[in-house]
C-alpha positions in Angstrom: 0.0 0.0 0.0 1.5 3.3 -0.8 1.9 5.9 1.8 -0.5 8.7 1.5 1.0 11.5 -1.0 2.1 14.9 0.3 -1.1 16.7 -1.0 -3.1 14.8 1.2 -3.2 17.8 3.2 -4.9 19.6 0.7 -7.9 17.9 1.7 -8.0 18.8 5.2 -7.3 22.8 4.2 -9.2 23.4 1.4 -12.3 24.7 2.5 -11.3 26.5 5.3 -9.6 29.9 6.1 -8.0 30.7 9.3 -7.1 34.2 8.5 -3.1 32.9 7.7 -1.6 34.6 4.0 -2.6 32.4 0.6 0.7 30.8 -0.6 1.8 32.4 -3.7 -1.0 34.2 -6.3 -3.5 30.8 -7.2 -4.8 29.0 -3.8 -6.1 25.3 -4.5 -9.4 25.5 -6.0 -10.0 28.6 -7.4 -11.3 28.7 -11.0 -9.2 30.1 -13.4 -7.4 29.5 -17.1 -5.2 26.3 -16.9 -4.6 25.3 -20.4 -1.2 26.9 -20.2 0.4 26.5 -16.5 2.3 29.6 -15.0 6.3 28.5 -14.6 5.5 28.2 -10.9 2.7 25.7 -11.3 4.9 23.9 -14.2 7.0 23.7 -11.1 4.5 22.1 -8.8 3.5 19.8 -11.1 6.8 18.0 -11.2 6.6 17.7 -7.7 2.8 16.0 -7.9 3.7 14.2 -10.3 6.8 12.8 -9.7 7.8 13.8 -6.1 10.8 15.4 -7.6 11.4 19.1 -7.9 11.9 20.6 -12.0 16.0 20.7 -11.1 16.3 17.4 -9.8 15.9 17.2 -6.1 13.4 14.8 -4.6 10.7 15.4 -1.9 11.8 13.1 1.5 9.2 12.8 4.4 8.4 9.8 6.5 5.6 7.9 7.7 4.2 6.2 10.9 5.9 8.6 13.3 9.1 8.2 11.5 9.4 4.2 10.9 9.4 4.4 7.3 11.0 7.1 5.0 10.0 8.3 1.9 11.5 9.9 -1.4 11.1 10.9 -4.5 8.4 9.1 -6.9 7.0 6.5 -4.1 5.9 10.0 -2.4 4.5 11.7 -5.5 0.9 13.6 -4.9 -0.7 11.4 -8.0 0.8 8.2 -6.5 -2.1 8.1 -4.4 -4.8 11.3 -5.0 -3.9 10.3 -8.8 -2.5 11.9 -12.1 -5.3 14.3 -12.5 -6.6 14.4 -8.9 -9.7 12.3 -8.8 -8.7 10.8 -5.5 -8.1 6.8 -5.3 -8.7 4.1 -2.5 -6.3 1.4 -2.4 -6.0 -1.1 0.8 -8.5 0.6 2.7 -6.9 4.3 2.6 -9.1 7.3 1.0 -6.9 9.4 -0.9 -9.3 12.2 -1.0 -9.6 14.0 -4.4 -7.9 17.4 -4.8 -9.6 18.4 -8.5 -12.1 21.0 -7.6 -14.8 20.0 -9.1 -14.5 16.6 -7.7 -13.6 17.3 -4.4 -17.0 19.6 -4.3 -18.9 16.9 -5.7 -17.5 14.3 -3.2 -18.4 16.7 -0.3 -21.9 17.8 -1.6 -20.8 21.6 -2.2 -22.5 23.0 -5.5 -21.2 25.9 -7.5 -17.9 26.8 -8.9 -15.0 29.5 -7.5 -16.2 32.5 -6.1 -19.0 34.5 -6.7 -21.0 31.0 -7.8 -22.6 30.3 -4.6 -19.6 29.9 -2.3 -18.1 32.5 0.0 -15.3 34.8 -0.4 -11.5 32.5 0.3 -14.1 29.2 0.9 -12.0 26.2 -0.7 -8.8 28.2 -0.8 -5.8 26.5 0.9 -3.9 28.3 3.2 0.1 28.5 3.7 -0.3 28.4 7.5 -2.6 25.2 7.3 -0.7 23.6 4.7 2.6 24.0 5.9 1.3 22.4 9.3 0.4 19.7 7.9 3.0 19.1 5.8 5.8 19.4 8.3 3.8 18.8 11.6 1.6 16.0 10.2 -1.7 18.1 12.0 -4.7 19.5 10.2 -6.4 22.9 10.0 -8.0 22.0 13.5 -5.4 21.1 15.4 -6.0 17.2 14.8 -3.3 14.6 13.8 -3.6 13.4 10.4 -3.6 9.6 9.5 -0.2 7.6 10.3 0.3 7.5 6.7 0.4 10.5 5.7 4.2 11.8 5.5 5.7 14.9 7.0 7.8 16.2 4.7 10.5 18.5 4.6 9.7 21.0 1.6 11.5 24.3 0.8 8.8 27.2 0.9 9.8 27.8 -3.0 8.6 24.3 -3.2 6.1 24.4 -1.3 4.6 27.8 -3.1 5.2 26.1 -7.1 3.1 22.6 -5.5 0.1 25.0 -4.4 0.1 27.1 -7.4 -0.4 23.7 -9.5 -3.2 22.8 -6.8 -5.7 25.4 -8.2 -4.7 24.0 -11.7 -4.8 19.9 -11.1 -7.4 18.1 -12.9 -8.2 21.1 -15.5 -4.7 21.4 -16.9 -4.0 20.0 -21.0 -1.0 18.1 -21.7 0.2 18.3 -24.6 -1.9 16.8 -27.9 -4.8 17.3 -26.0 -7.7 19.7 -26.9 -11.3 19.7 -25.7 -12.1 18.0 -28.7 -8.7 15.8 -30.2 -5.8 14.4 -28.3 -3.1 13.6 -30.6 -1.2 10.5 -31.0 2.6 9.9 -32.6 4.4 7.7 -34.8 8.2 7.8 -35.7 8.0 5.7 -39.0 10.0 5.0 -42.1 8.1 6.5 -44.5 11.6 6.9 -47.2 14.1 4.6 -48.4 14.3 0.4 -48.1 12.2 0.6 -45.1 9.3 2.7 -46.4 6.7 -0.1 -47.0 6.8 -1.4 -43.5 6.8 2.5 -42.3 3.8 2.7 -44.3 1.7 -0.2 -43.5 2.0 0.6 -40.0 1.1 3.9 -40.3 -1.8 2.8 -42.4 -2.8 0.4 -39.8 -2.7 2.8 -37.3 -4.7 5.3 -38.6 -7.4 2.8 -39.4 -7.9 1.6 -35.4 -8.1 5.3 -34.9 -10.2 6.0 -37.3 -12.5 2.9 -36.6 -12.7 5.1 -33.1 -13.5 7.8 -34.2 -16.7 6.8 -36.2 -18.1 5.3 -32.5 -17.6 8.8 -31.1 -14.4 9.1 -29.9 -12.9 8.4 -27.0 -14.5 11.3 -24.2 -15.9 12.6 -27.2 -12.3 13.3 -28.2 -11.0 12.4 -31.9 -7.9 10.3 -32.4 -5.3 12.2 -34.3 -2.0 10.4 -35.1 0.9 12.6 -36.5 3.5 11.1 -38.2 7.3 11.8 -39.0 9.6 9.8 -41.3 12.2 8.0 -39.4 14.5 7.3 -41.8 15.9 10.7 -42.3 18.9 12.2 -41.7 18.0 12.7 -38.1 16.8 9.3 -37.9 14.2 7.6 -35.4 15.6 10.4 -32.7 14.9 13.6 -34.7 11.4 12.1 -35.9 10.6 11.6 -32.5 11.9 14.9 -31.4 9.8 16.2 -34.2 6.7 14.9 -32.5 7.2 15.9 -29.0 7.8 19.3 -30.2 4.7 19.6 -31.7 2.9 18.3 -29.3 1.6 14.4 -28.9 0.4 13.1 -25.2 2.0 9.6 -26.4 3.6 7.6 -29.3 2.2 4.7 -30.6 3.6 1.7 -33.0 6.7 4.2 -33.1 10.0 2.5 -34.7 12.7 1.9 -31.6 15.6 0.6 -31.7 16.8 0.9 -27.8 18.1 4.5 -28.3 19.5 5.3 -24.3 19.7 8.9 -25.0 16.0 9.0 -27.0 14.4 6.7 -24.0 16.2 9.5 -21.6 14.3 12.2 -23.7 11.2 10.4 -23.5 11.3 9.6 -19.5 12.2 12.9 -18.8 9.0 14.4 -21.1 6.9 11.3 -19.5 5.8 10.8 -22.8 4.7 7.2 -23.2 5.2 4.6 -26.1 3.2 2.2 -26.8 4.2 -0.8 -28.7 7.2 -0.1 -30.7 8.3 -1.3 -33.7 11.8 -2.5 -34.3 13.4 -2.3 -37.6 15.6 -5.5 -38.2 19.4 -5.4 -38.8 18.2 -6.8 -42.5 15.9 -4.3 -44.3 12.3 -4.4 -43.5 10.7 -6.0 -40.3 10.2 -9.9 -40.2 6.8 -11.3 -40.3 6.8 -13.9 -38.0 6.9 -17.7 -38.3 7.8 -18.6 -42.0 5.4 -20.9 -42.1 1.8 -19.5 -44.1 0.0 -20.9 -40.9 1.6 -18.7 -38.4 2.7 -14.9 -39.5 2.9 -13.8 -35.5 3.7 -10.2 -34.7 7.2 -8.7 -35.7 9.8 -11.0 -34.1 12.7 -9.3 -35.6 15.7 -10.1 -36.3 18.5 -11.0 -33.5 20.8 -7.8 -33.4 19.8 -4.2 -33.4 16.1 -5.5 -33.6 15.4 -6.9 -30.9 18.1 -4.3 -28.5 14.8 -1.8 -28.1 12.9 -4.9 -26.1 14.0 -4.7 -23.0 13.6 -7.6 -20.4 10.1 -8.3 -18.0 11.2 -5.7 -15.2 11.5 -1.9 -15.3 11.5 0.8 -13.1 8.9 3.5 -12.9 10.5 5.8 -14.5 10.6 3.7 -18.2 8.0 5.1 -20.5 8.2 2.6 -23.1 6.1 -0.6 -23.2 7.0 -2.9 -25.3 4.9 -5.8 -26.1 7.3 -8.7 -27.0 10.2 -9.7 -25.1 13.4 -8.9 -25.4 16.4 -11.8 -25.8 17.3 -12.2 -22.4 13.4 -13.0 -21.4 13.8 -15.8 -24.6 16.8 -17.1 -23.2 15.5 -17.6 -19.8 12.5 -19.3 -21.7 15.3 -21.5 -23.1 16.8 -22.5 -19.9 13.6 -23.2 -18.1 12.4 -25.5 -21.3 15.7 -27.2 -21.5 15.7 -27.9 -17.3 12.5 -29.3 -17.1 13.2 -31.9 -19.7 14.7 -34.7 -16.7 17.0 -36.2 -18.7 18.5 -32.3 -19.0 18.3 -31.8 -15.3 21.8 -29.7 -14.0 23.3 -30.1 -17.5 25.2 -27.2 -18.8 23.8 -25.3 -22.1 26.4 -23.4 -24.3 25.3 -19.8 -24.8 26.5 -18.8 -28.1 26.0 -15.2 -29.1 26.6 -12.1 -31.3 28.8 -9.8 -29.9 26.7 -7.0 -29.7 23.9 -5.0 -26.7 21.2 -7.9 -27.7 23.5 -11.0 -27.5 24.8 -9.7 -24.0 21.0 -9.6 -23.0 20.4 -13.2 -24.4 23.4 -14.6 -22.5 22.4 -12.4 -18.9 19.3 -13.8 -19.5 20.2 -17.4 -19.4 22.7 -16.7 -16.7 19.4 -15.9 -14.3 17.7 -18.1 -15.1 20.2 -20.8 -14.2 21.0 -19.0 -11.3 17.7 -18.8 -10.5 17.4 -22.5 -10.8 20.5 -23.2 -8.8 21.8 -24.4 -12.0 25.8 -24.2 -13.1 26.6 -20.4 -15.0 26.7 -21.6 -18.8 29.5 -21.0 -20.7 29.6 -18.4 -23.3 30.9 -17.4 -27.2 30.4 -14.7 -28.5 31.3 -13.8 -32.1 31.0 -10.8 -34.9 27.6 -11.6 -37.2 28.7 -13.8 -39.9 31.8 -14.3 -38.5 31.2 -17.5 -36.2 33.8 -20.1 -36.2 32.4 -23.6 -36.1 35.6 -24.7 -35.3 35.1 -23.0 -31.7 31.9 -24.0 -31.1 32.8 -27.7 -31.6 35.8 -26.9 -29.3 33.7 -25.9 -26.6 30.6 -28.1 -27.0 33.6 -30.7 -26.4 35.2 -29.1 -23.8 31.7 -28.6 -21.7 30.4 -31.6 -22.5 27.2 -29.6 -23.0 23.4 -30.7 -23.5 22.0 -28.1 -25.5 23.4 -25.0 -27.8 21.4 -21.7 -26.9 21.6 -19.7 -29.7 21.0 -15.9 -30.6 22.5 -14.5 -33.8 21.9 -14.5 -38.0 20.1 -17.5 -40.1 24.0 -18.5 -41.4 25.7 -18.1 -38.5 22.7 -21.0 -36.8 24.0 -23.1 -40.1 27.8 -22.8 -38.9 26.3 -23.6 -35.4 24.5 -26.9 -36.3 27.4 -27.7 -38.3 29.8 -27.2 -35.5 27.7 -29.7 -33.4 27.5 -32.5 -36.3 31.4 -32.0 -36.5 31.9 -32.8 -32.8 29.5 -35.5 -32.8 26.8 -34.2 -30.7 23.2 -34.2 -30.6 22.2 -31.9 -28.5 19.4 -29.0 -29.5 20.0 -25.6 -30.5 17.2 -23.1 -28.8 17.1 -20.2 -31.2 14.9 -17.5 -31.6 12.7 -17.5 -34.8 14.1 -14.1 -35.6 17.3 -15.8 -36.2 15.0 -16.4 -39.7 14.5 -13.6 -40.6 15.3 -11.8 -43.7 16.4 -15.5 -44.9 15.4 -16.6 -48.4 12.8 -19.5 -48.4 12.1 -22.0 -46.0 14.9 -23.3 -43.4 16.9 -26.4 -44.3 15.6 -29.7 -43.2 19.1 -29.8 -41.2 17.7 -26.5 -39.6 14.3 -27.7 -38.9 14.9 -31.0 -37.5 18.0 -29.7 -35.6 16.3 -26.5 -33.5 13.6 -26.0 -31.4 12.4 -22.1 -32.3 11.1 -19.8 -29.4 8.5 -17.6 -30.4 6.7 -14.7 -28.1 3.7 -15.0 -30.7 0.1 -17.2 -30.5 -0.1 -20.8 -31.9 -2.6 -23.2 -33.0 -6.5 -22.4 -32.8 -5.7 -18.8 -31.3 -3.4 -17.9 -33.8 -5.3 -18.8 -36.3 -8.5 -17.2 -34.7 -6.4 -13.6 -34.1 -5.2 -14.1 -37.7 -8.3 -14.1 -39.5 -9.7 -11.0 -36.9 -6.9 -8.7 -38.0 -7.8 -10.1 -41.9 -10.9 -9.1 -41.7 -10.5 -5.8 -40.1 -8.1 -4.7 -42.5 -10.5 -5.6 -45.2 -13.4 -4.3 -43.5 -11.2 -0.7 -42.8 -9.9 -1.1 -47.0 -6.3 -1.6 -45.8 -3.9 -3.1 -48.5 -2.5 -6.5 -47.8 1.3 -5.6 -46.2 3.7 -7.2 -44.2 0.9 -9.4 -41.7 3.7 -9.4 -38.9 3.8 -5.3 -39.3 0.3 -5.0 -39.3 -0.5 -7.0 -36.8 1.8 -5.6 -34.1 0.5 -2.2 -34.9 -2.6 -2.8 -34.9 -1.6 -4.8 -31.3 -0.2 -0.9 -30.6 -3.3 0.7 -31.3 -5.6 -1.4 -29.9 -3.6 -1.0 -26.2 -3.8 2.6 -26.5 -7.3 3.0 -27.0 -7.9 0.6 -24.2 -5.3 2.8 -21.7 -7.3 6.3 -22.9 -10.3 4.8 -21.7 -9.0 3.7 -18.7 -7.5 6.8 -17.9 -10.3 9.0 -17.9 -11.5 12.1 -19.3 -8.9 14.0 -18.2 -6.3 12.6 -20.7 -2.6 13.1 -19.2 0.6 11.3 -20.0 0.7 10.5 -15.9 -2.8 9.1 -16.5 -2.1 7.1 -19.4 1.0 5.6 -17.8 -1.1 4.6 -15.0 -3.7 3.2 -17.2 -0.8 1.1 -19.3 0.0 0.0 -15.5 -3.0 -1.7 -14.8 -3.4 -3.7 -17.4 -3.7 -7.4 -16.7 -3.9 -10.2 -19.4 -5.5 -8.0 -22.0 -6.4 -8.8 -25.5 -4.8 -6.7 -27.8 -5.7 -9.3 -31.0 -2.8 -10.9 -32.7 -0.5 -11.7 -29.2 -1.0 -13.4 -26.4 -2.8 -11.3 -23.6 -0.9 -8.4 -22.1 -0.2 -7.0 -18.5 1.9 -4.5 -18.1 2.8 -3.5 -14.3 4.9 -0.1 -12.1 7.7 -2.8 -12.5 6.9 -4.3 -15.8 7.2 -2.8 -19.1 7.2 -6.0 -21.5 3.7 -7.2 -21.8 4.5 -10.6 -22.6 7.1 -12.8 -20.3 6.9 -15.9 -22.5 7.0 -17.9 -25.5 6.3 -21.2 -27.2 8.7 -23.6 -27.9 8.2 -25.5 -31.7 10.6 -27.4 -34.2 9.7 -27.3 -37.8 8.2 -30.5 -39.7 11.7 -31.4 -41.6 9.3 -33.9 -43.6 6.8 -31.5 -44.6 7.3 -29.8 -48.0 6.8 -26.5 -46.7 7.8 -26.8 -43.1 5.5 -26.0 -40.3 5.7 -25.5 -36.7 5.3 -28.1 -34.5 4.5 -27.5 -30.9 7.7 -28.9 -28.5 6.0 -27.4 -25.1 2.9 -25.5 -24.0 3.3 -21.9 -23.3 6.0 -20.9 -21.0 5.8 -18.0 -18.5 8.6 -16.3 -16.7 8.8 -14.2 -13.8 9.8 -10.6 -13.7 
């Protein structure tokens, strides 16, 4: 349970005037023009928001007569009264709501500010009362306030910006928002080799939008989705840039390709993505399983595409949600496959990888989970892309004596690998993700399909099929041209969650709000993927994947199931 927020205290002075001086020009409350906040109350919005003043420094207090200290986000105003003030209940604890117009509703007072039925200062929050209970933990009347509301230690500067933004919470626009639109972004190739996939996501997205739309809206707000070409000079960065400039509350479908300083920009703005796409090291995105039964969402291929997924756990200050995992959650998919098979039970698995940010995260990944498992610490090669040596891998397969190859790199450099192992006279499996596929010509060899077991973070069998002909027939029903499916299918998987978190967030439509929303998602159905849950300490909405091995007797190989879905923890 989170302790109460530091503008608990709001609740206890609003309404009341013991004769002490307002704080700063705006007391909490009173109607006025918020579209565009005043620096001060820019100010105090960082600290509701985020428990962290605009130059960095967070808010401490402490709880329970001191047993528990707080700082920084866990005491943010919105963790608890939330993002636009409505006031939550969580374990039993009222947050009360600090939006005018809903704390008046939730006390039974009618009317607006001032001159609307209410008397002169009634509802304005005082500096004396506030700054009581803020450091004193004591309301207006004298009273102690609940145990779990901090007593913080807050500069009066602070303290004045927070108050300021009280009088605005609730009624303030973020940006992309209008009374009547709230505008949407997409960082998409829409030039050179990549322009196709740039453009049936785009085309994609506009359609779920616009599908919408035609119901009404969301809050009786349009869907607009603005759109700059990421394969510029600039690149994916300055098309992003681009769109935070001119104003978007989130980006959705967005191309990402793990950028630190471009995920920096976007935690700092709090400006959520939703779903991005990752361009593969090869040109265009892959579709999928190979197989005509099974196109999947955009797997990717091993490398730069797959860098932008990051693994199941996050911290609350990562804005991007990503719906597939990232390498290191498929290698610990991998590992807990290969060590429930008893025969394979505290036998060592060879991680061989590319020497690059997405191999490092497959072999970390399979280190966990082995550690996790009380399992040995498999061994590891790394190599450049196309550059594998299957001399070395035979050399350590022998040297290990290992059971299984786990594999994360190109489609040739997996030939070299099963190579390698028929060289040194061993039969153990290679676990390979089916991005390692992508961008290959045709169909895998029959060595390649009867050798590997595949992982893939996508549906199989009836659903697949099921969530296959839904997104066919919506893109038909919306006139979309046929595209790359896997492209289309994980934007419209984009969409689809970000229609779902502006409804959850209310009509109020923040970034804060949306994040929150994103948060509580649990086991969703976004189409085309497995459910999604996303979580304050989970940003990958799916922590699993299906084991298969292709049919090497089948003329065009197709999957064939090697396990039922496996889940991993954060």
């Amino acid at each position: 349970m989170p302790a109460l927020g530091l503008c608990a205290v709001a609740a206890w002075a609003l309404g009341r005037d013991d004769g002490a001086p307002r704080a700063h020009a705006a007391a909490a409350g009173e109607v006025g023009s918020c579209e565009e906040l005043s620096p001060a109350a820019r100010r105090g919005k960082h600290i509701y928001q985020r428990g962290v003043t605009e130059d960095g420094r967070p808010i401490e207090g402490a709880i329970v007569g001191g047993a528990a200290a707080l700082s920084g986000r866990e005491a943010a105003c919105a963790g608890c009264h939330g993002p636009s003030g409505q006031g939550t209940t969580e374990g039993g604890v009222t947050a009360p709501p600090l939006a005018a117009e809903r704390r008046l509703a939730s006390s039974g007072e009618r009317g607006g500010g001032a001159g609307q039925g209410r008397r002169p200062g009634q509802g304005a929050m005082s500096a004396a009362a506030l700054v009581t209970a803020i450091r004193e933990g004591r309301g207006p009347a004298g009273p102690w306030l609940s145990p779990v509301m901090p007593r913080y230690r807050l500069e009066e500067a602070d303290l004045s910006d927070l108050v300021e933004y009280l009088g605005c919470v609730g009624r303030d626009l973020d940006p992309g928002v209008t009374a009547g639109s709230v505008a949407l972004g997409a960082a998409l190739p829409l030039t050179g080799p990549d322009a196709p996939v740039g453009a049936a996501a785009r085309d994609v997205l506009i359609a779920a939008f616009a599908d919408v739309n035609a119901q009404g809206g969301i809050y009786r707000r349009r869907i607009e989705l603005r759109v700059e070409d990421s394969a510029g000079p600039s690149g994916e960065a300055g098309a992003t840039a681009r769109l935070l400039d001119r104003g978007v509350l989130a980006l959705v479908g967005s191309a990402f390709d793990g950028d630190p300083a471009l995920r920096a920009r976007l935690s700092e703005e709090r400006a959520p993505l939703v779903g991005p796409l990752a361009l593969a090291g090869a040109p265009g995105l892959a579709d999928g399983a190979p197989a005509a039964s099974a196109p999947g969402l955009a797997d990717g291929a091993p490398g730069r595409a797959r860098e932008a997924a990051g693994g199941g756990a996050a911290g609350a200050d990562d804005v991007v949600f990503q719906v597939l995992p990232g390498p290191d959650v498929l290698a610990r998919v991998a590992v807990k496959h290969l060590a429930g098979a008893p025969a394979n039970a505290g036998s060592l698995a060879l991680v061989v990888h590319t020497r690059d940010r997405a191999g490092e995260a497959w072999a970390s990944g399979a280190r966990a989970e082995a550690a996790h498992r009380d399992l040995p610490a498999p061994p590891a090669l790394s190599f450049e892309p196309g550059r594998l040596s299957p001399r070395d891998v035979a050399g350590a397969v022998r040297a290990h004596g290992v059971r299984a190859v786990l594999f994360w790199g190109p489609g040739a450099d997996l030939a070299s690998a099963r190579a390698a192992l028929d060289d040194a006279g061993s039969a153990a499996p290679i676990y390979a993700s089916l991005g390692s596929l992508a961008g290959s010509a045709g169909a895998p060899s029959r060595e390649i399909a009867g050798r590997v077991l595949f992982l893939y973070p996508g549906s199989l069998g009836e659903r697949e099929r099921a969530s296959e002909d839904a997104l066919h027939a919506f893109l038909r029903r919306v006139g979309v041209a046929p595209g790359p499916l896997g492209v289309q299918a994980s934007a419209y998987v984009a969409a689809q969650i970000a229609i779902e978190a502006l409804k959850r967030a209310g009509a109020h439509a923040t970034r804060e709000g949306l994040i929150a929303a994103l948060e509580q998602l649990r086991d969703f159905d976004a189409g085309p993927a497995p459910p999604v849950t996303f979580a304050r300490n989970r940003r990958t909405g799916v922590l699993g994947a299906s084991v298969f091995r292709m049919d090497p007797a089948s003329d065009a190989p197709a999957p064939v199931p090697a396990s039922v879905w496996i889940e991993v923890v954060p």
